[in-house]
C-alpha positions as CSV (number, residue, x, y, z in Angstrom):
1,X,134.2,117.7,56.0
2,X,134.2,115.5,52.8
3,X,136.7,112.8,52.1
4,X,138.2,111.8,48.5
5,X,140.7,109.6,47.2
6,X,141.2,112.4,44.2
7,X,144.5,114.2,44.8
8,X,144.7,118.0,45.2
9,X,146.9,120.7,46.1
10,X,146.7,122.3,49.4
11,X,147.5,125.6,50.4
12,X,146.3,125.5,54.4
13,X,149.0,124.2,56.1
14,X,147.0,122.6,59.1
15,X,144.7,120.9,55.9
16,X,148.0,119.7,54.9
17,X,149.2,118.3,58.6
18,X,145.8,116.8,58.5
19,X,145.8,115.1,55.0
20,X,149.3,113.9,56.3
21,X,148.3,113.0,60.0
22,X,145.4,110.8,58.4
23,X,146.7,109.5,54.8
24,X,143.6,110.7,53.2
25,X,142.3,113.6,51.2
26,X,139.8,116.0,52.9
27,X,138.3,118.8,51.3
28,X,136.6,121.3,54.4
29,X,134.2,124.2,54.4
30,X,134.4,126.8,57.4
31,X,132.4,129.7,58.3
32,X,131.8,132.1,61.1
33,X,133.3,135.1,62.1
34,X,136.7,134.3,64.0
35,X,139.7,135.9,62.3
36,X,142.7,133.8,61.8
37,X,146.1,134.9,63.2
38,X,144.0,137.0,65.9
39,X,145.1,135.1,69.2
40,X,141.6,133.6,69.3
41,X,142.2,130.0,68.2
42,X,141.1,130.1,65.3
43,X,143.6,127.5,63.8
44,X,142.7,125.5,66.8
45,X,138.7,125.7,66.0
46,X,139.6,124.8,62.3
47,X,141.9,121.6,63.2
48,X,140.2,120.4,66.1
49,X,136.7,120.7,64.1
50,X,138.3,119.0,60.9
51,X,139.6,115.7,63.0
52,X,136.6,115.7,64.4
53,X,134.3,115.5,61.4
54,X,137.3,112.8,60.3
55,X,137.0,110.5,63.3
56,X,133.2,110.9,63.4
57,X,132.8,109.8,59.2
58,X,134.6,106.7,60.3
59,X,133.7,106.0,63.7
60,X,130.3,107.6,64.4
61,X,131.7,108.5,67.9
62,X,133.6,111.6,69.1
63,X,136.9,110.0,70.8
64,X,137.6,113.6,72.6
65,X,141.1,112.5,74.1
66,X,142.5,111.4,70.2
67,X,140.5,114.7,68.8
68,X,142.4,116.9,71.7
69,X,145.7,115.1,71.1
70,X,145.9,114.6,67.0
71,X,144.7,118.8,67.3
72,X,147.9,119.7,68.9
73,X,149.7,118.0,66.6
74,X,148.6,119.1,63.8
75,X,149.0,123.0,65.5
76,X,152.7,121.9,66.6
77,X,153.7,120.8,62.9
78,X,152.0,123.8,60.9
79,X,153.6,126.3,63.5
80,X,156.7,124.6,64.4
81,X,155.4,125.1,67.9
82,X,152.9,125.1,69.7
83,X,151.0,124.4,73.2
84,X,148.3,122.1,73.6
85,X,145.7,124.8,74.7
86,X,143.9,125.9,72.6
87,X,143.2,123.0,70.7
88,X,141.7,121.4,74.8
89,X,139.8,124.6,74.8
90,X,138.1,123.7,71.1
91,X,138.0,120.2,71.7
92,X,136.5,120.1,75.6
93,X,135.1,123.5,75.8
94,X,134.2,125.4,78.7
95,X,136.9,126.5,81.2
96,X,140.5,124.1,80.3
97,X,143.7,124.4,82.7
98,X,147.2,123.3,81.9
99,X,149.3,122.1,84.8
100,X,152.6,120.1,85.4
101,X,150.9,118.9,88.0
102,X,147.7,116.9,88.6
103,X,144.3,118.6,90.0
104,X,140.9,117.9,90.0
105,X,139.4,117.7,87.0
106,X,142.1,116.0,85.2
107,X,141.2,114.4,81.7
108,X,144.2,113.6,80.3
109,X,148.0,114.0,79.6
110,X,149.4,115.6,75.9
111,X,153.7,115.2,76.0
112,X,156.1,116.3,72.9
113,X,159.2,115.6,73.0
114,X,160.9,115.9,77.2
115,X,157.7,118.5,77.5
116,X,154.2,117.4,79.0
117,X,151.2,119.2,79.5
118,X,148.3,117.5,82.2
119,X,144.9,118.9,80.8
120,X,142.0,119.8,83.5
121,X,138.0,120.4,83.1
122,X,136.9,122.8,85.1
123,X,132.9,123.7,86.0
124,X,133.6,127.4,86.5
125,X,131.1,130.6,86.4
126,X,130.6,132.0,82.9
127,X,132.7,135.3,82.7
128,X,131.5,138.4,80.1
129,X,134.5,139.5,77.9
130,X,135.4,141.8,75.1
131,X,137.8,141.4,72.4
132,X,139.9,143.9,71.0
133,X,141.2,142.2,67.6
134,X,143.8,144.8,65.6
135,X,143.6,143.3,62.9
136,X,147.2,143.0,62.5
137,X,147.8,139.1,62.7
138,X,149.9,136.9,65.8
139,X,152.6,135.0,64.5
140,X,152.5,132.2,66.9
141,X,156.1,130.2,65.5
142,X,157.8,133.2,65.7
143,X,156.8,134.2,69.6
144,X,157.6,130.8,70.7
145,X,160.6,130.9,69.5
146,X,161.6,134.1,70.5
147,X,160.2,133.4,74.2
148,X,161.6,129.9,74.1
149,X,165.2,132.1,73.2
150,X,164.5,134.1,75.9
151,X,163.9,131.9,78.6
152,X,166.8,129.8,77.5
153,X,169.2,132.6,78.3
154,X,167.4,135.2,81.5
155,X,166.5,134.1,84.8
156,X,164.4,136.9,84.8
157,X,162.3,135.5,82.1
158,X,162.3,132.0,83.6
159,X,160.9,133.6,86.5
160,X,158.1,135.8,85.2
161,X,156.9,132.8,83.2
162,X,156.7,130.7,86.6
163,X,155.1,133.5,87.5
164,X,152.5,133.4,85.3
165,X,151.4,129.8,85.6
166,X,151.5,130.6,89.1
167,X,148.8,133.2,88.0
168,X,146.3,130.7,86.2
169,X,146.4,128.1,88.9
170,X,145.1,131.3,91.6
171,X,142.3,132.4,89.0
172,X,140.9,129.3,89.6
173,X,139.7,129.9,92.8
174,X,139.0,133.7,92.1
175,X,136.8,132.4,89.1
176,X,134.7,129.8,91.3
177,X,134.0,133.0,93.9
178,X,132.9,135.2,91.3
179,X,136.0,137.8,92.7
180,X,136.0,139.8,89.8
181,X,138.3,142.4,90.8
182,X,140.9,140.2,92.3
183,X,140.4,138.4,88.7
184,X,141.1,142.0,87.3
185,X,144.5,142.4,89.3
186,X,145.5,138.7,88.0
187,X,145.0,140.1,84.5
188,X,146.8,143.3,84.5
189,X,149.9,141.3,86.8
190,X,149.5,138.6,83.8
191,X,150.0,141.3,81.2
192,X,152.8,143.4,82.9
193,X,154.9,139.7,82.6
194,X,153.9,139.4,79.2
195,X,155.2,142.8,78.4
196,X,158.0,142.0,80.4
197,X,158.9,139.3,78.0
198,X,159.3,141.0,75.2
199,X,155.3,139.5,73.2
200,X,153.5,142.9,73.9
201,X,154.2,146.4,72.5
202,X,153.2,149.7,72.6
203,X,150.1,149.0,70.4
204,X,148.7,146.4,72.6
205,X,149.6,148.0,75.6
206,X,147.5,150.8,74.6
207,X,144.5,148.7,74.2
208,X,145.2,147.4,77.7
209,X,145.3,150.9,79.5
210,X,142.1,152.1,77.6
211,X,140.2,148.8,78.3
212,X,141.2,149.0,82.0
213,X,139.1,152.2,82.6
214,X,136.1,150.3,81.9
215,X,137.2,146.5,82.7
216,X,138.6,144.4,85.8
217,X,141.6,144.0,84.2
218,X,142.9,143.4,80.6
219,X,145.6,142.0,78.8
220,X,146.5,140.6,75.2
221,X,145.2,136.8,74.5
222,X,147.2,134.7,71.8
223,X,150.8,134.5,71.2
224,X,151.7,138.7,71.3
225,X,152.9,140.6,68.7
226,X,149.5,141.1,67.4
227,X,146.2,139.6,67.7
228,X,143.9,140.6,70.0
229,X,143.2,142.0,73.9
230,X,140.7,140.8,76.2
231,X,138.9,142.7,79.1
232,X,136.7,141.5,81.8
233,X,133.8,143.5,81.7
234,X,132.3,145.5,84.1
235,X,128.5,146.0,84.4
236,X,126.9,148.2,82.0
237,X,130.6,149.3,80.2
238,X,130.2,147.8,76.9
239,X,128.6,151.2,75.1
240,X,131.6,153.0,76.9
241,X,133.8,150.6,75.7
242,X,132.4,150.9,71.7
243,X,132.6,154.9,72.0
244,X,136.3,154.6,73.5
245,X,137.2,152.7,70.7
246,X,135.0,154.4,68.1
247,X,137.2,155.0,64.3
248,X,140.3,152.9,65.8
249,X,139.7,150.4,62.9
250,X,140.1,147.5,65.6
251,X,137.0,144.9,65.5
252,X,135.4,144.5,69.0
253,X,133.6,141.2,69.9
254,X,131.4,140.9,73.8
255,X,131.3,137.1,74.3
256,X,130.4,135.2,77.7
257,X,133.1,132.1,78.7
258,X,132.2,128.4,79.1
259,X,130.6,127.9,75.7
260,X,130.3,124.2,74.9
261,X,133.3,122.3,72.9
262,X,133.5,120.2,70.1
263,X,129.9,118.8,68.8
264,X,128.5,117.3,65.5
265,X,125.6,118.6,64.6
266,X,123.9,117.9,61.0
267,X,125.5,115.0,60.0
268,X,123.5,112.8,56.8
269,X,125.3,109.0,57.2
């Protein structure tokens, strides 16, 4: 991250939130190998890694709470939604739980508008995953709103998004046991809501049957529509899993859980 006080045009709309959030120019370079519109975060890593390289030029300290906060606002005005997860997840790493309620581990509170989100660190045991991206991209406004549509009009869809929170907060405890098929079963229940309400399709819930012959469970990450699917691997199933999915044209990714969050690492004052 470089600041300027020369003016330029920018096409990146979460640049643009940025330059606005802060009244300053920034110009950014990014690299690595996370596709955007994938459910994977990757606007999330990009914003959340930006505002910190901002903070950090004029404080020299990493002020996680503003990082985590100013990220979700950035996400919520380029999308025209958004939850605060994934930019906790970038900014705290490791394992991060939403909750209406309060829990151990509680780091702080993110509210928009009559909505609130409490936001929870949790020390949990690393988890090995695979990713299924399509390559065809998520569009996150656009499953909000037709979810948030939804759920405004079906008790049915009220109810399987209860449901699903109800979901998370059981993991927890499946997750500190190391229970990895009853994690499996909390997958594959998580999906069949999703699917349910209306953000899968017949694409993704391909993916998910294939991946479940060789995983503990599966289900799509991300907003729907698109994006990506994640499996909890079993032991020695990753070679299975590349032959399964062998011309598909999908990208396949085996990563491990509880990486760490937002760092600086380089910097020359």
């Amino acid at each position: 991250v470089s600041i300027t006080s020369r003016p330029f045009e920018c096409e990146n709309p979460y640049l643009r939130e940025i330059i606005s959030l802060y009244g300053i120019y920034v110009n950014t370079r990014t690299w690595g190998d996370l596709p955007v519109a994938s459910g994977l975060g990757s606007s999330a890593a990009y914003s959340v890694s930006t505002i910190a390289g901002i903070e950090y030029i004029h404080t020299k300290r990493l002020d996680l709470m503003k990082i985590a906060r100013n990220g979700f606002e950035v996400e919520y005005n380029a999308q025209g939604r958004a939850s605060p997860n994934d930019t906790s997840v970038a900014t705290l790493g490791g394992y991060v739980i939403l909750s209406r309620s309060i829990h151990s581990g509680f780091m702080w509170r993110i509210e928009k508008g009559n909505i609130f989100w409490n936001i929870h660190k949790m020390k949990l045991t690393p988890l090995k995953i695979v990713i299924v991206y399509t390559g065809k991209p998520s569009k996150t406004g656009e499953m909000v709103a037709l979810v948030k549509s939804l759920y405004e009009k079906y008790e049915n869809v009220r109810a399987a998004i209860k449901r699903i929170g109800e979901i998370v907060l059981e993991a927890v405890d499946l997750i500190k046991s190391n229970d990895l098929d009853s994690i499996g079963k909390k997958m594959r229940e998580n999906h069949e809501l999703l699917r349910k309400i209306g953000v899968s399709n017949s694409e993704l819930d391909n993916i998910v049957k294939v991946l479940s012959r060789y995983c503990y469970g599966a289900k799509i990450t991300g907003a729907g529509g698109g994006g990506s699917v994640i499996g909890l691997l079993r032991e020695g199933a990753s070679k299975r899993i590349l032959e399964a999915f062998r011309g598909s044209g999908y990208t396949l990714y085996f990563v491990e859980t509880g990486m760490e969050g937002v760092t600086v690492e380089g910097f020359d004052s």
